[in-house]
C-alpha positions as CSV (number, residue, x, y, z in Angstrom):
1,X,32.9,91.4,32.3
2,X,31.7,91.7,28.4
3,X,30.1,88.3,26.6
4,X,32.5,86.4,24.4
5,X,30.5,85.6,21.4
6,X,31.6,82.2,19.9
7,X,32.7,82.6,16.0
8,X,33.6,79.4,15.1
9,X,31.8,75.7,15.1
10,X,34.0,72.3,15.2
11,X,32.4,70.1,12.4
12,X,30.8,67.7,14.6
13,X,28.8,71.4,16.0
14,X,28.1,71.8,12.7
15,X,26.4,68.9,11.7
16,X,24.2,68.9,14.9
17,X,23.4,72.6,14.1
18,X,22.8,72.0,10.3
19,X,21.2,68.2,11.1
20,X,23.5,66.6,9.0
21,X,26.0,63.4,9.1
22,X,29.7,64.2,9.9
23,X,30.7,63.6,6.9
24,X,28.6,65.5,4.9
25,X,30.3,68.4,6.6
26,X,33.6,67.1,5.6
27,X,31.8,66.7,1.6
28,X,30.3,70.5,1.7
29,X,34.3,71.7,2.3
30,X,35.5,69.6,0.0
31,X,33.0,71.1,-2.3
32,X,34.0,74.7,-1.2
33,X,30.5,75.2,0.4
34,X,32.0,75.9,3.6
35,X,35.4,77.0,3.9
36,X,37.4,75.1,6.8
37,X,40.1,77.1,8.9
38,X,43.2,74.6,9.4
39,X,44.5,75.5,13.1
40,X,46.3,72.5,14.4
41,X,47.0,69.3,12.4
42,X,43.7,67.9,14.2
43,X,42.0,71.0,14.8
44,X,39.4,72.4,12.3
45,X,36.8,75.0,12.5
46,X,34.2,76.6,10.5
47,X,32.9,79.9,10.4
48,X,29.1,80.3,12.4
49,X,28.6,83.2,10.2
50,X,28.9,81.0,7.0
51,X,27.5,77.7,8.7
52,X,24.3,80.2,8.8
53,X,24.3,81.2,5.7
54,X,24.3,77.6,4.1
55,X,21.0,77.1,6.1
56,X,19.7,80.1,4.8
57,X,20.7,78.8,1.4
58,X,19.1,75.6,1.9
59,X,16.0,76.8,3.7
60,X,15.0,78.8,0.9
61,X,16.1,76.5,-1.3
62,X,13.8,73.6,-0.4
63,X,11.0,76.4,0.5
64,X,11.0,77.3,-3.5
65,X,10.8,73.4,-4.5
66,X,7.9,73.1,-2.0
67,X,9.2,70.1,0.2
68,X,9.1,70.2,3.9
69,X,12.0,68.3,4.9
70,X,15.2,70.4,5.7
């Protein structure tokens, strides 16, 4: 049997994976920083793909202003 790799992230996986409140997930799609796929009327999901790349963003982000908190 092949490995199923995961692709998407619920937004409460998110902000455990990002360490970040709930609804600061909910404020980064609002603010189009991560784009949130409708597929039921209770059902939404994120891309890991882009999840990762807003840590990337941020990691190198707070690495140029010299802090140490994520």
């Amino acid at each position: 049997m092949s490995k199923i790799e995961k692709r998407w992230m619920r937004a409460k996986e998110v902000s455990q994976y990002l360490s970040i409140g709930l609804s600061t997930v909910w404020l980064y799609a609002s603010q189009g920083r991560l784009t949130a796929k409708k597929l039921s009327s209770r059902v939404t999901v994120f891309d890991i793909e882009e999840v990762e790349r807003l840590l990337d963003g941020q990691m190198k982000s707070t690495e140029k202003n010299g802090s140490t908190q994520p």
